[in-house]
N, C-alpha and C positions, 0 to 999 in steps of 0.2 A: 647553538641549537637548543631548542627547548627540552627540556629533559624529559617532557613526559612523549615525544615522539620515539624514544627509543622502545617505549609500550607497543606503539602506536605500529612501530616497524615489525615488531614481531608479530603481532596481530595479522599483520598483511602478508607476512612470510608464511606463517599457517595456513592465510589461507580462510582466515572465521570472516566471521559478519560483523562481529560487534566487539570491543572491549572495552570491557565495566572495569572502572575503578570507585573504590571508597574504604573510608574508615573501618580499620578493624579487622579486614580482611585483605590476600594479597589481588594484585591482579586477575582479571579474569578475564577467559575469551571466550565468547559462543560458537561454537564447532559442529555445526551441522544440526546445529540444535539446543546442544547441548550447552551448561556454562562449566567451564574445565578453569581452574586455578593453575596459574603459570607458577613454577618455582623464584618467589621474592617472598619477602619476608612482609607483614602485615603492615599494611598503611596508615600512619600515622595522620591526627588532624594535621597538623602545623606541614608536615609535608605533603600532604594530597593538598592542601588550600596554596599550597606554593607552587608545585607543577601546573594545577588551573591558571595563577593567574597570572605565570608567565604566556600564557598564551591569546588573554582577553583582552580585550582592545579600553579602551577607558570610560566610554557609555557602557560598558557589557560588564564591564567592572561595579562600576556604581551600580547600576539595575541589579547585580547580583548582592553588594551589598543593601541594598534597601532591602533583601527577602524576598526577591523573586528569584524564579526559576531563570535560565538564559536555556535557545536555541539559536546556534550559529554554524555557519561552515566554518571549516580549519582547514588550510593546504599543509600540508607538513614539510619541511625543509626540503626532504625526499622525492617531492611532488606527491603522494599520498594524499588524498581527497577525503575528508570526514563530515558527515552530521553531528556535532555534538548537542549533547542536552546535558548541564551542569544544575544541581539540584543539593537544598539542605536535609538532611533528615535525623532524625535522633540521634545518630552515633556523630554528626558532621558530614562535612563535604560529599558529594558523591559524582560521578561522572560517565557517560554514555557515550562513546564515539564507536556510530554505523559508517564501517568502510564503505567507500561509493568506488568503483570500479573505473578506470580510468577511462578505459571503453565504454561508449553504451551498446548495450548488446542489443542484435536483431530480433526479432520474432521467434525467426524460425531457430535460433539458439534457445532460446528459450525455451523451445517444447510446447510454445501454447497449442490450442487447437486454431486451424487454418482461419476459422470464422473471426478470428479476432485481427488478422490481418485486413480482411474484406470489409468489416468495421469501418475502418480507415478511409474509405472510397465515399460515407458518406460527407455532405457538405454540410448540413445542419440538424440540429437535434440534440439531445444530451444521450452521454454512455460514461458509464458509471463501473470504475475497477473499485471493487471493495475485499473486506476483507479485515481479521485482527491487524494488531500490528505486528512489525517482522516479517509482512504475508508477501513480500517480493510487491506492494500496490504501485510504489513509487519506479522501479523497473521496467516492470510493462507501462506505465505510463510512455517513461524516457523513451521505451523502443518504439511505440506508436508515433510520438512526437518526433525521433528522429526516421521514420518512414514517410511520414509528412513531410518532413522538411527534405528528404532525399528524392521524393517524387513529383511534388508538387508544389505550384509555385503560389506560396501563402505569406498572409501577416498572421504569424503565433506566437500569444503573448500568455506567457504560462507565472503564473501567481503559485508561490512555493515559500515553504516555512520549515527549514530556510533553502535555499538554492543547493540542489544536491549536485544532479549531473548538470554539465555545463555543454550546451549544444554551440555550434557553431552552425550560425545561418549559410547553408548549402543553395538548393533551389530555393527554397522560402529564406522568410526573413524570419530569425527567432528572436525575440525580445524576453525576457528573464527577469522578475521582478519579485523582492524578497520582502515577505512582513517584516515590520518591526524596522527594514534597511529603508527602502524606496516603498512601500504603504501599508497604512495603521491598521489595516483587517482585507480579511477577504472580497469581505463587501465591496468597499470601496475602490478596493483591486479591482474586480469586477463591472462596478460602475465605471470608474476611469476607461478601464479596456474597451469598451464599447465607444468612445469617443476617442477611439484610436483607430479606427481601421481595420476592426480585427478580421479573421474568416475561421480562426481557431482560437476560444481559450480555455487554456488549463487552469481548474480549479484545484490546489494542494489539499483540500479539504473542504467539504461542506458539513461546518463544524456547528453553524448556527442558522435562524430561520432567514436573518436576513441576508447569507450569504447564499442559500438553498432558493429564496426568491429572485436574487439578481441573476444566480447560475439561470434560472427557472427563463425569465425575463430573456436571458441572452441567447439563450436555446429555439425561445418561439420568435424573435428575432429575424430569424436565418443564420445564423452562427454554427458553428460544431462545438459544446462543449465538452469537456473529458473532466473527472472528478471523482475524488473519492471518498466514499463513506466505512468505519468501524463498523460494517455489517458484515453477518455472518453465513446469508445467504440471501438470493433474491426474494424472500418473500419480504424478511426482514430489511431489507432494503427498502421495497416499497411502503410499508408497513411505517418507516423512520422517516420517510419522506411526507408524508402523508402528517403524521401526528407531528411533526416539526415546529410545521405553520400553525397559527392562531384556529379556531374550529368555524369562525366565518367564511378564512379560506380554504374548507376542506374539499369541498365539491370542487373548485377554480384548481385545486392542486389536482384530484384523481383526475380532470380535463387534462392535465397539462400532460399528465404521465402517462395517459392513454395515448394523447397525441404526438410526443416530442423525446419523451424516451424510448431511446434507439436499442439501448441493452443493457443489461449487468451484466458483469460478469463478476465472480466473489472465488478468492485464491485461498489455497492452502499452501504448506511447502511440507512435501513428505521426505524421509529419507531415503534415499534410494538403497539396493540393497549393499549389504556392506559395506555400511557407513562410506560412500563413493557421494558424497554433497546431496542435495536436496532438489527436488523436483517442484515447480509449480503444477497442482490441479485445480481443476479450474469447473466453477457450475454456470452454466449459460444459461440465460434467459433472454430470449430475442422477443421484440413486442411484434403481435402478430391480433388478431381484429380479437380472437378468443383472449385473449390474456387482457388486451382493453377493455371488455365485457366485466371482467371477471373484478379490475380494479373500481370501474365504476360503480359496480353494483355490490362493494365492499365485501367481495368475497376470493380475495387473497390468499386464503387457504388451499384453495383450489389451482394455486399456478403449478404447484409440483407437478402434477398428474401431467399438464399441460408441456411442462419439460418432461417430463419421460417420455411422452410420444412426438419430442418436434427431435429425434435424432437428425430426421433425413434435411431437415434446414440449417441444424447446426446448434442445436439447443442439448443440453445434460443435467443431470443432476449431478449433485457433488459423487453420493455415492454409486453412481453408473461411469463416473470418469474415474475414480479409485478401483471399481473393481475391474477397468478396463485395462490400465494401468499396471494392477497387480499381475493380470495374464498373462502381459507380454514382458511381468519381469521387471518396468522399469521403478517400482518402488517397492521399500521395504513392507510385506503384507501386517507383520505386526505395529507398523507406525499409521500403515491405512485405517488399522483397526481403530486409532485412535482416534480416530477425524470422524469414523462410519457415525451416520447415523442410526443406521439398523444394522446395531451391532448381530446379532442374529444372524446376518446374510452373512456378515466378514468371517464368524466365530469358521469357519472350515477352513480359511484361507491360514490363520494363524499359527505362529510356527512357536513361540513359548506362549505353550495354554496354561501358563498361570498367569495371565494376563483377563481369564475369561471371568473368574469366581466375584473379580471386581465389579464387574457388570450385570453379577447374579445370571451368567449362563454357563449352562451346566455341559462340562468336557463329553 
């Protein structure tokens, strides 16, 4: 057994999301947020570079020593499922492995709001999970893709960097196709997929413009595609889509988004109260004829307003779903605080106000 899975088990017995290892410092887990150092003694180069590379395969080896970074999945002896990312940096070695749950969980596990189930019933158009990283994007992805595949009978071909959850083709057929394993970028992911049969694809990322135009291209198609962007919210969302592309296709881009973007949706994970795991919330943006106005005529700024008054469709702001949240109890009011945007409205809710003077508001 590799030795670095006995980390890897206790990680999973906790109960965290992630465990960091690297030079200098001992193991560590992410616990609800947090990164908590397990009791082991600090990591040495010569021993962190030998736990890694018991476990790398001999392409992932060489790529690693040439001085790139590697992303790969790991199963662990134990059957334990990991994303790792293996990475150099000033002190040596370092490494990232995000537990992936054995299960994919449903929806309604999840807590999302209902609208993002109802999602799922379209047939073409793109819808866009965003969010930092860490933000549970790749989760809900999984649980929409296996509500697809449990309901209806599809060809989805989901492009991932690297393969996290592993679906098994139920009423649909699932196809699972890894960068760097089975193709050289998302693009071409992308490209390929379409001279596959698709009726769904999963985009792991729309990281560059021409992956953003082929998603774009598969969307107006007839397709359903699903995808994720490092955005923070939907305006920024549109706003990154938009400035992605080349400025010739600016106009042909806010066309496309007016007509073929189905929704954002952009996560957080807050803690629930007493440290009891993390909660996704979630800001909605459904396109409706006002929000297409508003992108065409480059005035973006103005979607918010448009999510605060579309509740009764199914639309929210971040911070109308955190203060809704906090009501009824299901998250920690001081970690909401951290996410609020207008801190001002959260400052009542907060339960250590020394948490306010940071933000220059006054107890």
């Amino acid at each position: 057994m590799p030795r670095i899975d006995a980390f890897l088990k206790l990680g999973s017995t906790q109960g965290c999301s992630d465990i960091h290892l690297a030079v200098g410092v001992p193991p560590m887990l992410r616990m609800n947020g947090d990164l908590v150092p397990i009791r082991f003694r600090d990591l040495a180069e010569p021993e962190l570079e030998s736990y890694v590379f018991e476990i790398l395969s001999r392409n992932l080896a060489d790529r690693f020593r040439g001085g790139h970074d590697v992303d790969f999945s790991y199963v662990a002896e134990d059957g334990g499922r990991f994303r790792v990312n293996v990475f150099r940096k000033d002190s040596g070695v370092g490494a990232v492995f995000r537990s992936i749950p054995a299960e994919i969980p449903t929806l309604d596990s999840l807590g999302l709001p209902p609208i993002v189930t109802r999602l799922c019933d379209h047939h073409q158009g793109m819808i866009l999970v965003t969010g930092s990283t860490g933000t549970g994007k790749s989760t809900t992805l999984a649980a929409m893709i296996d509500l697809l595949n449990t309901t209806r009978n599809l060809n989805i071909i989901s492009l991932e960097d690297p393969i996290e959850f592993v679906h098994r083709s139920k009423q649909s057929q699932v196809v699972q196709r890894e960068l760097g394993t089975h193709l050289p970028s998302f693009a071409e992911g992308v490209r390929a997929a379409m001279r596959e049969d698709p009726d769904v694809i999963l985009v792991g990322e729309l990281r560059d413009a021409d992956t953003i135009s082929m998603a774009m291209t598969a969307a107006e198609t007839g397709h359903l595609v699903l995808g994720t962007l490092h955005t923070t919210s939907a305006v920024k969302t549109i706003d990154r889509m938009i400035d992605a592309l080349p400025p010739d296709e600016r106009e042909q881009t806010k066309s496309f988004l007016a007509q073929s973007l189905i929704a954002v949706v952009t996560q957080v994970l807050v803690r629930r109260p007493e440290n009891r795991g993390r909660k996704a919330i979630c800001e909605i943006m459904l396109m409706n004829r006002a929000i297409a106005k508003l992108i065409q005529t480059d005035q973006t700024h103005q979607i918010p307003a448009q999510l605060q008054t579309g509740k009764e469709i199914g639309m929210q702001l971040m911070d109308q779903a955190l203060q809704a949240a906090i009501k009824v109890k299901e998250i920690d009011p001081d970690d909401a605080f951290a996410f609020a945007s207008d801190k001002r409205l959260f400052s009542k809710y907060v339960v250590d106000r020394s948490l306010l003077p940071r933000f220059d508001i006054q107890d």
